[in-house]
Wavefront OBJ file of the C-alpha trace (Angstrom):
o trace
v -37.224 77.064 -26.438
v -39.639 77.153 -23.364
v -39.401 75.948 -20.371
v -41.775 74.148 -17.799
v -42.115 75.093 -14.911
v -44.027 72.010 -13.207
v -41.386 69.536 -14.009
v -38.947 71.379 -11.524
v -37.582 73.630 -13.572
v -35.930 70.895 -16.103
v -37.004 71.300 -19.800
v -38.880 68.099 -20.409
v -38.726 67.798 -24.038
v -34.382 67.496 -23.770
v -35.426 64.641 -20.842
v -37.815 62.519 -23.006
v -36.684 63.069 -26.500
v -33.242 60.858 -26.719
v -31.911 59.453 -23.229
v -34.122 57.011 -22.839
v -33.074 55.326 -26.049
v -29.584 54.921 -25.292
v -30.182 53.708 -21.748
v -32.128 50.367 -23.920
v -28.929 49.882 -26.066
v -26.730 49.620 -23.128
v -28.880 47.556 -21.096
v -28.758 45.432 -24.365
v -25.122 45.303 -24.907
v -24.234 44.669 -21.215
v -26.640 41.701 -21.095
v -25.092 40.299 -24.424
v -21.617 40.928 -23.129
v -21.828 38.934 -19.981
v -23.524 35.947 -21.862
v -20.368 36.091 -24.281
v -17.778 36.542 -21.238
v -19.442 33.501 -18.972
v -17.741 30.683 -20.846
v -14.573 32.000 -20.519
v -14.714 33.130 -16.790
v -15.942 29.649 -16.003
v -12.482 28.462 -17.364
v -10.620 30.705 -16.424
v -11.537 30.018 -12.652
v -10.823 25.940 -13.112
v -14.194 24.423 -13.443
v -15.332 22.368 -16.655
v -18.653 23.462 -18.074
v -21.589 22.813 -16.266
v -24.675 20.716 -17.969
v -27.087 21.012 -14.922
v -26.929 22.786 -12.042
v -27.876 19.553 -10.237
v -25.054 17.373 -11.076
v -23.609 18.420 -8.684
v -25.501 18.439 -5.608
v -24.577 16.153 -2.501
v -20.150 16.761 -3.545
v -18.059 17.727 -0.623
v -15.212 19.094 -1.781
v -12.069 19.316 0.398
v -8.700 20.693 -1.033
v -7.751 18.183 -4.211
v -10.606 15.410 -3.108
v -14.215 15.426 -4.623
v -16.847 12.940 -2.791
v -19.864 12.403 -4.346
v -20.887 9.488 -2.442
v -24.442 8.745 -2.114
v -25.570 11.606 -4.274
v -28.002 9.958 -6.073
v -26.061 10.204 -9.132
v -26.976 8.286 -12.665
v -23.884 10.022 -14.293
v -20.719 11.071 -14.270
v -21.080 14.581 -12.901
v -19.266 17.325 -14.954
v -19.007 20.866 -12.925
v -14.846 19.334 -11.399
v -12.117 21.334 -10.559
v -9.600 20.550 -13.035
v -7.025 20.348 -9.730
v -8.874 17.153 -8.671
v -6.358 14.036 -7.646
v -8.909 12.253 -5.914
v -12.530 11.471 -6.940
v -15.087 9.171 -4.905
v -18.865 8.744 -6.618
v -19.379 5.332 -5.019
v -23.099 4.174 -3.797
v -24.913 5.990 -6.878
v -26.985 4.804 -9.842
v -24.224 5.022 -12.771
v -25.392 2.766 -15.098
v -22.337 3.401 -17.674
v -19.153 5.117 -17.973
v -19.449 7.791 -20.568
v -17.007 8.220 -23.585
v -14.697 10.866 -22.161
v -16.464 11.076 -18.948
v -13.271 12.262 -16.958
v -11.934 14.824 -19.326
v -10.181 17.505 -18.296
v -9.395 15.942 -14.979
v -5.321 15.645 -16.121
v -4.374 15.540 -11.962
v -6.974 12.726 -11.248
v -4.771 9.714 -8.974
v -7.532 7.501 -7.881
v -10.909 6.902 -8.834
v -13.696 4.923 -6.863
v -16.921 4.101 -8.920
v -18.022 1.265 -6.653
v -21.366 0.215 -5.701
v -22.870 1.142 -8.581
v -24.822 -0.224 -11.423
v -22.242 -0.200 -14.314
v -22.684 -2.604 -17.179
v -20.365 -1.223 -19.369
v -17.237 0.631 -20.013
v -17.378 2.981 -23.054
v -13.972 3.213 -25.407
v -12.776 6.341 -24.436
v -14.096 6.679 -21.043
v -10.681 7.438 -19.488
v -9.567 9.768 -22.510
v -8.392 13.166 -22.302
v -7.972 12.293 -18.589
v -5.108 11.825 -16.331
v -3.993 8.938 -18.164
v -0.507 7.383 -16.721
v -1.259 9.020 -13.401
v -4.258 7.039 -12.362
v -2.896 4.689 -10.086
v -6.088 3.437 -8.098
v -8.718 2.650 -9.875
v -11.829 0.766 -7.731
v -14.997 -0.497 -9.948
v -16.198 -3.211 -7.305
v -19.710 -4.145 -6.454
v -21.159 -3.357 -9.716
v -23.015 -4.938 -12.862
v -19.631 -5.678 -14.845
v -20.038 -9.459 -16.585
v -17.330 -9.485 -19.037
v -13.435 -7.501 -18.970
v -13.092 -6.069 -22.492
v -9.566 -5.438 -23.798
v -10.626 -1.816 -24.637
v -11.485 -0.962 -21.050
v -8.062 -0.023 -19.531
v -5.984 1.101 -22.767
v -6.020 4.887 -21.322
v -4.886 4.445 -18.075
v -1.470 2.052 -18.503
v -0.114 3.602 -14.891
v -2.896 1.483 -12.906
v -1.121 0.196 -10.072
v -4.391 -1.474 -8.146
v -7.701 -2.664 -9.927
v -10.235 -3.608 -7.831
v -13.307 -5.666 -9.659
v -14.512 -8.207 -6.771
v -18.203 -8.538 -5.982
v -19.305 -8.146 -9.777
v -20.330 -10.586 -12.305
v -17.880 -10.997 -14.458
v -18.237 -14.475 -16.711
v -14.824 -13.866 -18.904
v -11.690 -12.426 -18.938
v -10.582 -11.357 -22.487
v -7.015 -12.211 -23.197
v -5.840 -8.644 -23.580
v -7.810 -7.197 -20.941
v -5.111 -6.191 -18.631
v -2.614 -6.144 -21.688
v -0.430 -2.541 -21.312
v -0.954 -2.436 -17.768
v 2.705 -2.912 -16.962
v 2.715 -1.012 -13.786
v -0.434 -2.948 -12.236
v 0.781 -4.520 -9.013
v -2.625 -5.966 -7.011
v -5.497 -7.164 -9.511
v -8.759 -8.333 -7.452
v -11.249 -10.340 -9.112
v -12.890 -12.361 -6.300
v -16.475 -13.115 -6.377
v -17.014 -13.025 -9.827
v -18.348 -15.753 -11.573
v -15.100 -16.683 -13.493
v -14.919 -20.332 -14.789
v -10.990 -19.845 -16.653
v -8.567 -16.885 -16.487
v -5.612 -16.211 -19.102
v -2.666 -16.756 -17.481
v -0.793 -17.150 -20.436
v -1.426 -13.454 -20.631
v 0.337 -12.776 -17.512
v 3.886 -13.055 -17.663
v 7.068 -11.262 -16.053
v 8.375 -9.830 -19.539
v 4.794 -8.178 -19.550
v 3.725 -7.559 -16.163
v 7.046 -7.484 -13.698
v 5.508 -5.656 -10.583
v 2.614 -7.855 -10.298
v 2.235 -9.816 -7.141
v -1.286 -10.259 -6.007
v -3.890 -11.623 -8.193
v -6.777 -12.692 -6.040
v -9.106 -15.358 -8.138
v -10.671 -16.365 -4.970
v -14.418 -17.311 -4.847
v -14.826 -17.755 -8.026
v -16.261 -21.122 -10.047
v -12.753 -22.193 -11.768
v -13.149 -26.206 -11.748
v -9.612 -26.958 -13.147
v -6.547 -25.151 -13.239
v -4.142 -24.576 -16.540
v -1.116 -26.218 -14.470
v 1.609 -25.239 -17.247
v 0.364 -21.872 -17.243
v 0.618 -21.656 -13.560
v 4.012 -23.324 -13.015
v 5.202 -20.863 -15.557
v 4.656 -17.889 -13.797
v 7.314 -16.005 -11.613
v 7.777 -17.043 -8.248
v 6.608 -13.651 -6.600
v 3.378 -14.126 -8.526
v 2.714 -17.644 -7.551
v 3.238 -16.419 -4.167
v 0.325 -14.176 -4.409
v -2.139 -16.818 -6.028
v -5.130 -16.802 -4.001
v -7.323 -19.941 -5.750
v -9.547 -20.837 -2.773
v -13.080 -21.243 -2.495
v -13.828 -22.283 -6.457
v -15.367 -25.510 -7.450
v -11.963 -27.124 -8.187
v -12.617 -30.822 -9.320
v -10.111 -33.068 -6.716
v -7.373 -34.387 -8.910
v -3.523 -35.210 -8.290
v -2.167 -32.171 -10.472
v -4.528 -29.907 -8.354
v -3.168 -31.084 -5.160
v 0.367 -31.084 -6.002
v 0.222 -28.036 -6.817
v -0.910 -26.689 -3.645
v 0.820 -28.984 -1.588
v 4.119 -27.286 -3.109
v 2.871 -23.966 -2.170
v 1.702 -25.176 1.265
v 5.763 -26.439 1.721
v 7.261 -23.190 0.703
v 5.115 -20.959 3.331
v 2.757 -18.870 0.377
v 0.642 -17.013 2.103
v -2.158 -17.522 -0.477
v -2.110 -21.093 1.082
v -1.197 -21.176 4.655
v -3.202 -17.929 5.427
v -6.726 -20.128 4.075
v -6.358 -23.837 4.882
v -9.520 -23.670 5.895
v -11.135 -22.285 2.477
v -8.902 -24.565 0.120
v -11.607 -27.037 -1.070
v -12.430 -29.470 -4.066
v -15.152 -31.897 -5.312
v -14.469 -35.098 -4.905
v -15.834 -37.560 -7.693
v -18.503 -39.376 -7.333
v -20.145 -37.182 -4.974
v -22.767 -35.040 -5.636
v -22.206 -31.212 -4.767
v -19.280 -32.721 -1.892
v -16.257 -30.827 -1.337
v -13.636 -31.849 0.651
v -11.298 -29.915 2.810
v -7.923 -31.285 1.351
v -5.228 -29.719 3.715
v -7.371 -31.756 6.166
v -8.328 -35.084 4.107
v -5.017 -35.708 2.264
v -6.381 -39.407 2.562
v -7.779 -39.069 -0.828
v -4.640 -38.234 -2.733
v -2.812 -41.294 -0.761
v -2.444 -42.720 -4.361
v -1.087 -39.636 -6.111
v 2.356 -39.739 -7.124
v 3.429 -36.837 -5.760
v 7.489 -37.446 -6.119
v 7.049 -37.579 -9.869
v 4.949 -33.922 -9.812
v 6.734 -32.490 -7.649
v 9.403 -32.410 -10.313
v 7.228 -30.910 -12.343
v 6.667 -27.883 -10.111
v 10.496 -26.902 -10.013
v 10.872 -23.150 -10.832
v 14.523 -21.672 -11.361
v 15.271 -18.839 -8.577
v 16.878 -16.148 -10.085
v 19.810 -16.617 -7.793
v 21.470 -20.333 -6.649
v 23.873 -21.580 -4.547
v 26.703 -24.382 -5.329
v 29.344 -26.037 -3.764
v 32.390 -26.451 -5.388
v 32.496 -29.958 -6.833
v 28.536 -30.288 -6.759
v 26.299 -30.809 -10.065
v 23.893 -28.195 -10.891
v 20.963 -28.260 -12.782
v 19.763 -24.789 -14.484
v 16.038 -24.921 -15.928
v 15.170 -23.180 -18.213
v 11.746 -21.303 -17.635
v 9.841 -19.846 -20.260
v 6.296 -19.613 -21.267
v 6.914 -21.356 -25.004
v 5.949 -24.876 -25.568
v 5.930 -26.878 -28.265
v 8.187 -28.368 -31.094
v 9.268 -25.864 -33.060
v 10.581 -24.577 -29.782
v 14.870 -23.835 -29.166
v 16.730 -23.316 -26.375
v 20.323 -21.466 -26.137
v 22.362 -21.122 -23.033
v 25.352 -18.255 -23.190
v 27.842 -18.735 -20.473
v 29.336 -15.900 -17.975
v 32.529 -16.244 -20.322
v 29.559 -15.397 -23.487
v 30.161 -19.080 -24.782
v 26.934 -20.365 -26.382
v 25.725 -23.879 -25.451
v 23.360 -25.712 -27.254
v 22.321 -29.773 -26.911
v 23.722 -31.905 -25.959
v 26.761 -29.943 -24.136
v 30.149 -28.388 -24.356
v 33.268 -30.758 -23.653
v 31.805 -32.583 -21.270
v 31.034 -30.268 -17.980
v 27.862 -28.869 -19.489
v 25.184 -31.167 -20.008
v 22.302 -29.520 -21.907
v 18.898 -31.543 -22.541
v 15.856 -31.527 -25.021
v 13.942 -29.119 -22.833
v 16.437 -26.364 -22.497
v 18.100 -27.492 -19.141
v 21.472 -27.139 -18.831
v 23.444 -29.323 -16.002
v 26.920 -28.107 -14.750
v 28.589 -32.312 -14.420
v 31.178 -30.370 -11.424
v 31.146 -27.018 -10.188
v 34.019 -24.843 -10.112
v 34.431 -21.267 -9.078
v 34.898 -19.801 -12.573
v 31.647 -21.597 -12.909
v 30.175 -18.353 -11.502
v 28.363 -15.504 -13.286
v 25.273 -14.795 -15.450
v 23.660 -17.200 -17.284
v 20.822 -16.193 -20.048
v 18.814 -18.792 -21.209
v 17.007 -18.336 -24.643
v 14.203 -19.512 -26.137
v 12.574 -19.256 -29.286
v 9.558 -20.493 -31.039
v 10.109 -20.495 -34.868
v 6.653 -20.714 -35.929
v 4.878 -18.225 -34.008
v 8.110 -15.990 -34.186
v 8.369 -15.231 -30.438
v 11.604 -15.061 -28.078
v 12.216 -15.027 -24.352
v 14.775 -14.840 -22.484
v 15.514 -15.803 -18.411
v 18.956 -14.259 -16.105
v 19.576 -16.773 -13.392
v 23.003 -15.700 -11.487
v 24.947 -18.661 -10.735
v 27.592 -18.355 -7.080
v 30.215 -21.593 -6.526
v 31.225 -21.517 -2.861
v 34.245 -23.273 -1.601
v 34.287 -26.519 -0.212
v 32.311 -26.632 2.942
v 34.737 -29.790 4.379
v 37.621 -27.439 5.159
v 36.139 -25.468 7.835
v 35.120 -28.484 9.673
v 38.493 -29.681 10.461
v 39.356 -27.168 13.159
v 36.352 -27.488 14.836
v 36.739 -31.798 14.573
v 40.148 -30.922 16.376
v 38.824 -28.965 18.830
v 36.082 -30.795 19.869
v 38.661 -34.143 19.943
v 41.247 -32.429 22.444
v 38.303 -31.006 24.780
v 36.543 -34.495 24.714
v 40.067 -35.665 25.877
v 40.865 -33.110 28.704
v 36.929 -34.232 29.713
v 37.896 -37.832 29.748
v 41.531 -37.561 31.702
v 39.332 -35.030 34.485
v 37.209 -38.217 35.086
v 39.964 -40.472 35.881
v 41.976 -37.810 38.180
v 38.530 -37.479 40.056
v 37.908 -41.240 40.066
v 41.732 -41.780 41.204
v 41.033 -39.311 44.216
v 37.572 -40.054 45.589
v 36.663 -43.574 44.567
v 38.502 -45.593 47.530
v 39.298 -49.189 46.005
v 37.719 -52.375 47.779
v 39.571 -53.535 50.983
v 41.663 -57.452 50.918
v 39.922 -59.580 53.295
v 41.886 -59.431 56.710
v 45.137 -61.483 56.711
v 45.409 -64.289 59.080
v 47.492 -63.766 62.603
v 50.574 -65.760 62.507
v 50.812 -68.488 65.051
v 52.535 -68.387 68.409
v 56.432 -69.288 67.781
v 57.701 -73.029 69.263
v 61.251 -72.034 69.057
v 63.293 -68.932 69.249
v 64.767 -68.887 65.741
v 61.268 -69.779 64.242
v 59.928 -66.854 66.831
v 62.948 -64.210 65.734
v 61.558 -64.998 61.910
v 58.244 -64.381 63.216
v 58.708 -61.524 64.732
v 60.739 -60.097 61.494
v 57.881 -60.881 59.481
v 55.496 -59.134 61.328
v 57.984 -55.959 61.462
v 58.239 -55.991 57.720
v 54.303 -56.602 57.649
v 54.051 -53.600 60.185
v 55.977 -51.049 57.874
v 54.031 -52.224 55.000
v 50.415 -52.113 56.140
v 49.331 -48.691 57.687
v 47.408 -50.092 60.286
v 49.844 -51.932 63.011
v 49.224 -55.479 63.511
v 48.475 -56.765 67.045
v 50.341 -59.908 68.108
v 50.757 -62.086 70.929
v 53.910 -63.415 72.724
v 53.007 -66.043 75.345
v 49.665 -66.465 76.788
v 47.062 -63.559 77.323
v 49.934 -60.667 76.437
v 50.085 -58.489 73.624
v 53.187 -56.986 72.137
v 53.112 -53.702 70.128
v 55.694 -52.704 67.274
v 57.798 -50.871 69.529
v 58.093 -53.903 71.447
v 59.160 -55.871 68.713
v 61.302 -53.150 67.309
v 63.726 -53.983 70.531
v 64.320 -57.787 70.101
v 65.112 -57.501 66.407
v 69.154 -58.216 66.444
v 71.246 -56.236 65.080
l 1 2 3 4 5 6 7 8 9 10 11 12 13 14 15 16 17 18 19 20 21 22 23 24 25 26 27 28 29 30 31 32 33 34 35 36 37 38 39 40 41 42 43 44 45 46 47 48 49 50 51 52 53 54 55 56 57 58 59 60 61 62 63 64 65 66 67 68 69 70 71 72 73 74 75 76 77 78 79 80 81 82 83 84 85 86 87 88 89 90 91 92 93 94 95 96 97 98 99 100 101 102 103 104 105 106 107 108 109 110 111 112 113 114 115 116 117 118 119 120 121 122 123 124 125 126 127 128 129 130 131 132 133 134 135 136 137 138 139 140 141 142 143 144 145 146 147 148 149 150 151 152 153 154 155 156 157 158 159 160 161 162 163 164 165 166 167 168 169 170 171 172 173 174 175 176 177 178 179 180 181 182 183 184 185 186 187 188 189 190 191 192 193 194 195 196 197 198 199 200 201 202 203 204 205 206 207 208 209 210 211 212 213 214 215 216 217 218 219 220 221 222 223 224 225 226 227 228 229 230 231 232 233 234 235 236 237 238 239 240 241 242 243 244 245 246 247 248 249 250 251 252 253 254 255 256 257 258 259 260 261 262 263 264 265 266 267 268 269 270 271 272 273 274 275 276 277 278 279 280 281 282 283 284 285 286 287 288 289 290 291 292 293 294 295 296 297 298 299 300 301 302 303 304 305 306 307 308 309 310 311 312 313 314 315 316 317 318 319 320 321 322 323 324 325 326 327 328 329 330 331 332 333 334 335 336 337 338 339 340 341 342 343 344 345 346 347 348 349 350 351 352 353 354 355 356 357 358 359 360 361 362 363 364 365 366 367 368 369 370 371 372 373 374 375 376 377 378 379 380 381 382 383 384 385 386 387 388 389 390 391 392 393 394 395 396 397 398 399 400 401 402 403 404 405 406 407 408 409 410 411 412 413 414 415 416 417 418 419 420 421 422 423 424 425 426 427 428 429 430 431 432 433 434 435 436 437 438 439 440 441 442 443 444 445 446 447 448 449 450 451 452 453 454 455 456 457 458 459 460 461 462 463 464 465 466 467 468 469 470 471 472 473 474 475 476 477 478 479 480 481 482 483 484 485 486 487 488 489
């Protein structure tokens, strides 16, 4: 072997012969390697799979919140931390929500999507996500025109949907069907002409208590529907500012909220309007023209509008009448009471101190305190092969007369101590009026007629307290002491 000398001393032939080959396979190999490897270190450090670099420019990202607001988005982005509870891409360009657009995001709490341009919901949009954990879910000021039942199926732990300001035309009848959590549904300014509220019941949705239909273009209202509904719901009925047509049903029925203090009326008097007929595009503040509905009977529909609290009050002796609230109608319809004591009642009544009528109401003729307890009203619809059933709790009080008396004796014996004060005070300081003065007795002719005389006037001396003066003779007085002395003895 020979060496060469110009290369330093190193024998070039063992430098350039195989070395430089094996430094290309392992450049090769590491390249390959790290291609392989990137997949899974992207995973393994909690981010889903990017599918552009500039999805997600214009995110802040702070702890378990994502904000992607005003990003200039026209998609979901996809590069999330799987640890995300909280994710705002409002005021972008969405035009749809993707079929599992939020997978992987199993933490994700609330979602805002609003101001956007969405038209549709895909099925499957909220799959693979956080599914009963979404709580807060805000699609408001978009393109939305109609609610589709397949929208919501994946999220059934929504607590608060917010849909105003879009332009929704219909409501499908299972839209908001599995939602049994969802307490605050708002779907003002839309451009709804009906709403299911036969889809809406407390069997199927028991938390809810706001549904805001507000500014809308409803022109009549499904008053069976409505009068059906729970009492907590009713309360949070906001109906103001739609095109209602006046009419007598209409106005009862707000007139009866307006009386029991719902803030969904007394909060907008002002914004409670209807068209009156007859007049072209007029509406008429109603709260403050009740002038038009001076020929309504409102007696008779107030009737109508009786709900059934949950809870009543009786007084021993009283009659009671129980309604029986339920959402069936019709004639193949049944009704069922069963008594605290688990007696069944059915029409017309039980020995005479339970009335029950056609329409499931059952009337207790005299209350009495075993009278108190559970009742469960039943109802059942034969054709259709659909029950309900309603608790109201039922307390008898004793008679309310007994407690009075004490307090009616009371009051008697003070008024009389009041009235015998007055006449001691009267008695003292009210002097009585005076006798005109008594004549003076003439002068005596004789001195037995002048003796008598003078007796009188000593017995009229000791009985007057003011001594009388008299005269004896001419010109000469004579006191009492005077005529003391020339009384014989």
């Amino acid at each position: 072997m020979s060496y060469v000398s110009e290369g330093g001393g190193f024998p070039w032939g063992a430098v350039t012969s195989e070395p430089p080959l094996r430094c290309r396979w392992f450049g090769v190999v590491l390249l390959v390697s790290v291609h392989l490897l990137r997949p899974g270190l992207s995973q393994a450090a909690g981010v889903r799979p990017s599918a552009g670099p500039s999805e997600a420019d214009g995110c802040i990202r702070a702890s378990d919140i994502i904000s992607c607001t005003a990003a200039g988005l026209e998609r979901v982005p996809t590069e999330m931390p799987i640890s995300t509870v909280t994710l705002d891409i409002s005021h972008n360009r969405i035009r749809w929500l993707e079929r599992d657009a939020f997978e992987g995001l199993d933490r994700l709490e609330t979602l805002r999507v609003a101001h956007n341009r969405l038209t549709a919901i895909m099925p499957g949009s909220f799959r693979n996500a956080s599914g009963p954990l979404l709580r807060h879910l805000d699609l408001s000021s978009n393109w939305l025109s109609v609610l589709e039942q397949h929208y919501f199926e994946d999220v059934p732990g929504l607590e608060e949907l917010l849909l105003f300001d879009n332009r929704i035309v219909h409501v499908e009848s299972r839209a908001l069907a599995g939602l049994g959590g969802l307490r605050k549904v708002y779907l003002s300014h839309n451009r709804l002409t009906d709403f299911p509220f036969f889809s809406i019941q407390e069997h199927t949705h028991p938390h809810l208590c706001m549904l805001d239909l507000s500014s809308n273009r409803l022109s009549k209202l499904p008053l069976e529907d409505i009068t059906n509904l729970p009492v907590p719901m009713q309360r949070g009925l906001f109906l103001h500012n739609n095109t209602l047509v006046c009419e007598c049903s209409m106005y009862g029925l707000f007139r009866h909220w307006d009386q029991r203090g719902f803030a969904s009326v007394t909060d907008f008097r002002q914004e409670h309007t209807c068209l009156v007929f007859g007049i072209q595009r007029g509406t008429v503040r109603f709260f403050q023209r009740g002038r038009y509905f001076d020929k309504c009977d409102l007696a008779a529909m107030s009737q109508g509008l009786q709900e059934q609290e949950s809870s009543v009050l009786v007084t021993v002796g009283k009659p009671l009448l129980l309604n029986c609230v339920t959402t069936l109608a019709g004639h193949n319809v049944t009704f069922l009471w069963v008594l605290p004591n688990q007696e069944y009642v059915a029409p017309p009544g039980n020995n005479g101190l339970l009335r029950m009528y056609a329409n499931g109401s059952l009337e207790i003729v005299a209350a009495r305190a075993e009278d108190s307890g559970i009742y469960w009203c039943m109802s059942r619809d034969g054709q259709k092969q659909r029950n309900e059933t309603r608790e109201v709790n039922v307390t008898v009080l004793a008679n309310q007369d007994e407690p009075n008396e004490p307090f009616n004796t009371g009051f008697t014996t003070l008024l009389g101590c009041v009235v015998s004060l007055v006449l001691v005070l009267m008695y003292l300081y009210l002097t009585p009026c005076r006798c005109p003065p008594c004549r003076k007795a003439q002068t005596p002719a004789t001195t037995s007629r002048g003796n008598e005389a003078v007796t009188g006037s000593a017995q009229s001396s000791i009985l007057t307290p003011t001594p009388p003066a008299t005269t004896e003779g001419p010109g000469r007085k004579v006191y009492p002491s005077t005529l003391y002395t020339q009384i014989p003895h």
